[in-house]
N, C-alpha and C positions, 0 to 999 in steps of 0.2 A: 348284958354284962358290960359295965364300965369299967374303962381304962384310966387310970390316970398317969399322963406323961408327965416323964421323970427326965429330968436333966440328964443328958448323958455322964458318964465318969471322965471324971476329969483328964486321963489318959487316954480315953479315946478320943475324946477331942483336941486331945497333942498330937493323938495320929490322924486325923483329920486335917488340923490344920496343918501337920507335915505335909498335905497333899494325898496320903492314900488313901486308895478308892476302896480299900477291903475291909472287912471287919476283921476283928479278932474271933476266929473260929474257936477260942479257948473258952471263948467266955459267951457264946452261942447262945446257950442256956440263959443266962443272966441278960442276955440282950434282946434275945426273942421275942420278946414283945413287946421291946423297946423299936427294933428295926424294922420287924414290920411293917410299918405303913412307910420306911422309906424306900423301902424296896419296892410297895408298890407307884411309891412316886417317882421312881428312877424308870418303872415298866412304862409310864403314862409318858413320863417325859421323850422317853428314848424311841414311845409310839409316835408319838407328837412330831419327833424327829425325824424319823422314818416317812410320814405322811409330808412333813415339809422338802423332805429331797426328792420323793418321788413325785410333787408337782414339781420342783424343780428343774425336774428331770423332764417333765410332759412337759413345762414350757420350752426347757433346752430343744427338745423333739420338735418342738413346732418352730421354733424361731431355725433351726435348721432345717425342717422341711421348707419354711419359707427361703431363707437364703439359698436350697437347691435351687426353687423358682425361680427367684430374681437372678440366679445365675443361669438357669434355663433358658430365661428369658433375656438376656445378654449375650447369651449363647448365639439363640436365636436374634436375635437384635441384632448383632453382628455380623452373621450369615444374610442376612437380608439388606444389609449394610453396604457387605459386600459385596453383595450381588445389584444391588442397585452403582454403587461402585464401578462394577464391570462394564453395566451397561451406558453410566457415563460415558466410561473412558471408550467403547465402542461409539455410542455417538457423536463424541470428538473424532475419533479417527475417520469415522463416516465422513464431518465436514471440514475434515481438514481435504483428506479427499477429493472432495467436492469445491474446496478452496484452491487447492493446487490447480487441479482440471480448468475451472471457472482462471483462474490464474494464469494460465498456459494458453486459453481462450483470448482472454484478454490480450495478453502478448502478441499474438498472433496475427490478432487484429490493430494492434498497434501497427504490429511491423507491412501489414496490407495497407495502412494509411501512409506511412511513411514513403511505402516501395509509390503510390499515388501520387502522394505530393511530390518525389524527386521528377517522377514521370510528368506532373504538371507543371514544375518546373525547368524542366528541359522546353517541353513547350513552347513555353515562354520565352527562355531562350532563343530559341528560332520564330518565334514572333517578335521579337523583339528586333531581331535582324533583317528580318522579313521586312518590317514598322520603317528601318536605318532604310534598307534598298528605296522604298516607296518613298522616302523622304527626299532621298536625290534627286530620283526621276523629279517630287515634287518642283522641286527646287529649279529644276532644269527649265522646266512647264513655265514655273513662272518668270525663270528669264527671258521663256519665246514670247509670253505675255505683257510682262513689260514691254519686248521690242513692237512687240502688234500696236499694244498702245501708243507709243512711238508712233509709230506709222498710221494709227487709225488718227488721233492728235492734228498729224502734218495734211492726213487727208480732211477732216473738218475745214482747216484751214482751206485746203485748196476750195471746199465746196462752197465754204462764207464767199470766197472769191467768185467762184461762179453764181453762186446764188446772185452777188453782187451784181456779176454780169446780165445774168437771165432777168433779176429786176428790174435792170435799166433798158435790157432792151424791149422786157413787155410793155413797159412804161411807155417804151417811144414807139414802138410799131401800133399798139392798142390801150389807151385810155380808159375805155371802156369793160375790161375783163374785170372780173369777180378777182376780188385782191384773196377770198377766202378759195376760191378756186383754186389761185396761182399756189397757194401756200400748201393746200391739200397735191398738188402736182407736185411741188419742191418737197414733200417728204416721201412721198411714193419713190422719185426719185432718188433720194437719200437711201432710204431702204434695199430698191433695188439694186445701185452701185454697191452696196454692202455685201448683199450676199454674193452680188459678180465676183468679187474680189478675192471668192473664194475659188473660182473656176480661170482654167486657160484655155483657148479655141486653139487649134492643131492643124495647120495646112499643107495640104499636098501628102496627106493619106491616101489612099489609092481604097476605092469602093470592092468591099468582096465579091466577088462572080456569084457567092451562095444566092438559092434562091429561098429560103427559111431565112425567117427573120433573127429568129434564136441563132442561127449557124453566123449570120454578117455581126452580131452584138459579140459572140466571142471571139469572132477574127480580129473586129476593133479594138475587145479589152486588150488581148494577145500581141497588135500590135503598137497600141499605146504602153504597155508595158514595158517593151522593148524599146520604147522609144526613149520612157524614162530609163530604162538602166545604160543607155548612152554616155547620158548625161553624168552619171557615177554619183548621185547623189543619196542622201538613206530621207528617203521619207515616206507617211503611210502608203497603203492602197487608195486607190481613188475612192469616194465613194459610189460615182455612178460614171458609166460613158455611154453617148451615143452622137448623134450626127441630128446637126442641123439642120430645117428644112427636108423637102417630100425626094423622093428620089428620082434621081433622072440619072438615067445611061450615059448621057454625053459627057456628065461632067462629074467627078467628087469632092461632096457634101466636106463642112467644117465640119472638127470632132469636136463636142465639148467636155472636156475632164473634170469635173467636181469635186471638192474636198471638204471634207468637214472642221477645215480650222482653215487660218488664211495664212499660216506660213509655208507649207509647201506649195501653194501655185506660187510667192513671192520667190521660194527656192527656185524651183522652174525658171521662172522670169530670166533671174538675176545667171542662169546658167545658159540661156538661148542661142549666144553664141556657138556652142560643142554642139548643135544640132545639121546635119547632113544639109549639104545647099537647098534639096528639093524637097525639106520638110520647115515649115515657119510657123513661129509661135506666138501670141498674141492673149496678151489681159482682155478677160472678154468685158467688153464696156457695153454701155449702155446706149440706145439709140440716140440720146442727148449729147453722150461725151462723142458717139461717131460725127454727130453733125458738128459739134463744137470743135473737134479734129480734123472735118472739114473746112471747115471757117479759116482755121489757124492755117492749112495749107494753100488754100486760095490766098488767105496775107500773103503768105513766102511764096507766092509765084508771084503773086504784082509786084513784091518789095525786088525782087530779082529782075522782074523786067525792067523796072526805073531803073536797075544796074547797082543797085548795091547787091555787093560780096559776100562772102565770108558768113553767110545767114544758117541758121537751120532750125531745128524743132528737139527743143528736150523737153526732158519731164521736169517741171518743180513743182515740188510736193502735191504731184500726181496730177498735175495740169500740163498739158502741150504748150509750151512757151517757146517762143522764136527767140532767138539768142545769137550772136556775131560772137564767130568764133575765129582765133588765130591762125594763122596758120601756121604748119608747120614746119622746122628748117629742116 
C-alpha cells in the first residue's frame, strides 16, 4: 500500500512555524498518516541524540578518569618532591654542620699558629738582645785587638831591628854560615817570641812540700791565682801553669803562666809593680832576647865604669835599650 504525501495544511504549518512542537490533537484523524513518518523521525533523531550524549558522556568519564590520574600523579609528583625536598634540606643541614665544625677547626688552628708565631717572636726578641750583648763584648774584643796589633806592629819593628842586629853580627863573627839557615833560625825565632808573649815566669814561689805531682800542680794554680787577685785585675784563667826545669829541694823552680790571648800577660806586666817584694815578675823571652839582655847589660856596666851617669835600660818597642836619663829635683 502506497502513500502519497500531501502537503500539510496550511495551519499547521502556521503552527509550526510558530515554533510548536504539538500537533493538533483535533485533527489526529486527518493527519494520521500524514505524521506518521514524522514521528518516527523525531524517534530516530532523538535516539541519534541519546547515543551522541551518552558517548559524550563515556568520553567526559574517560577524560576525567584521566585528569583523576594526572592529578594522582601530581599528587604523587609532589610527595616525592617533597620528600626529596626534605632530604635536600637535611643534607644541607648535614654540611653546614660539617661546615661550621670544619670552621671552628680551622680557627682553632689559626689561633695555634698565631699563639706560635707570637711565641717565635718573643724569641726573637730575646735573640735579638742576646745578638745586641754579643755585639759589645764584639766590639770590646776588637778594641783589645787593635791594641795587640798596636803592639804586635811595634814588636815587628823591634825585631827588623834585631834581625838587623843578628845579621850583622852573623855576617862579622861567620861568613861562612848558610844565609838559608840563618833565615830558617830568624823565623823560628819570630814564632817563638810570639807565642812567649803570651806567657809570664813568676819568681820566688815557694816549691810545695807535696810529694804527688797532681797535689804540687794545684798548690801552684792556687797560689798563682792569688797572686793574680793581688794585683786587682779582671782577666781570664790561665790556660796552663807549671814550673820550669827538674826539681831540686835546694832551690824553687820558675813558674810559667800561659794564656791564650797576649793581653792579659801585657795586663800582668804593666801591673808588676802591686806584687809583694819577695815575689818577681818577668815576659818570658826567648834564649836570644836573654842573651841580647845580656849584651845590653854588659854595655851599661862598661859605659858606667868609663864614668858616665845617669844610664839605664828601658824597653823601646820591646827591645832593652840603654837610655841616659835625668835626674831628679
Amino acid at each position: 500500500m502506497s502513500f502519497v504525501m500531501k502537503s500539510p495544511p496550511k495551519k499547521i504549518l502556521t503552527t509550526m512555524d510558530a515554533g510548536g512542537s504539538e500537533p493538533d490533537l483535533s485533527k489526529i484523524s486527518d493527519l494520521s498518516m500524514d505524521t506518521q513518518p514524522n514521528v518516527t523521525q523525531r524517534n530516530k533523531r532523538k535516539r541519534a541524540n541519546d547515543c551522541q550524549c551518552t558517548k559524550e558522556l563515556s568520553e567526559m568519564r574517560s577524560e576525567m578518569t584521566r585528569i583523576s590520574s594526572l592529578l594522582e600523579k601530581y599528587v604523587n609528583l609532589s610527595e616525592q618532591t617533597n620528600k626529596n625536598l626534605q632530604d635536600s634540606i637535611s643534607g644541607i643541614k648535614t654540611q653546614l654542620s660539617d661546615l661550621k665544625t670544619t670552621t671552628e677547626q680551622s680557627l682553632n688552628a689559626v689561633q695555634n699558629k698565631v699563639d706560635g708565631a707570637i711565641s717565635q717572636i718573643n724569641e726573637i726578641k730575646l735573640s735579638t738582645i742576646t745578638l745586641l750583648s754579643d755585639q759589645e763584648k764584639i766590639k770590646c774584643h776588637l778594641t783589645e785587638l787593635d791594641e795587640s796589633i798596636v803592639i804586635g806592629q811595634n814588636k815587628i819593628k823591634s825585631l827588623e831591628a834585631e834581625f838587623t842586629q843578628f845579621k850583622q853580627s852573623a855576617e862579622a863573627s861567620s861568613h861562612s854560615q848558610d844565609k838559608l839557615t840563618l833565615c830558617e833560625q830568624i823565623i823560628k825565632e819570630v814564632q817563638n817570641r810570639n807565642n812567649r808573649d803570651k806567657n809570664i815566669i813568676l819568681v820566688g814561689l815557694p816549691e810545695p812540700n807535696c810529694s804527688q805531682p797532681e797535689e804540687r800542680k794545684s798548690k801552684d794554680e792556687t797560689d798563682v791565682l792569688n797572686v793574680i787577685s793581688l794585683l786587682g785585675v779582671d782577666i781570664p784563667k790561665p790556660a796552663s801553669i807549671f814550673r820550669v826545669g827538674k826539681l831540686n829541694p835546694k832551690r824553687s823552680r820558675k813558674v810559667k803562666v800561659c794564656f791564650e790571648t797576649l793581653g792579659p800577660a801585657k795586663t800582668l806586666l804593666r801591673n808588676k809593680e802591686k806584687l809583694p817584694r819577695d815575689i818577681k815578675m818577668y815576659s818570658d823571652q826567648t834564649p836570644a832576647q836573654q842573651n841580647f839582655l845580656q849584651t845590653v847589660k854588659n854595655n851599661l856596666k862598661l859605659r858606667q865604669e868609663k864614668g858616665e851617669t845617669g844610664l839605664t835600660i828601658r824597653y823601646i818597642n820591646g827591645t832593652p835599650t840603654i837610655v841616659k836619663v835625668s835626674p831628679k829635683n
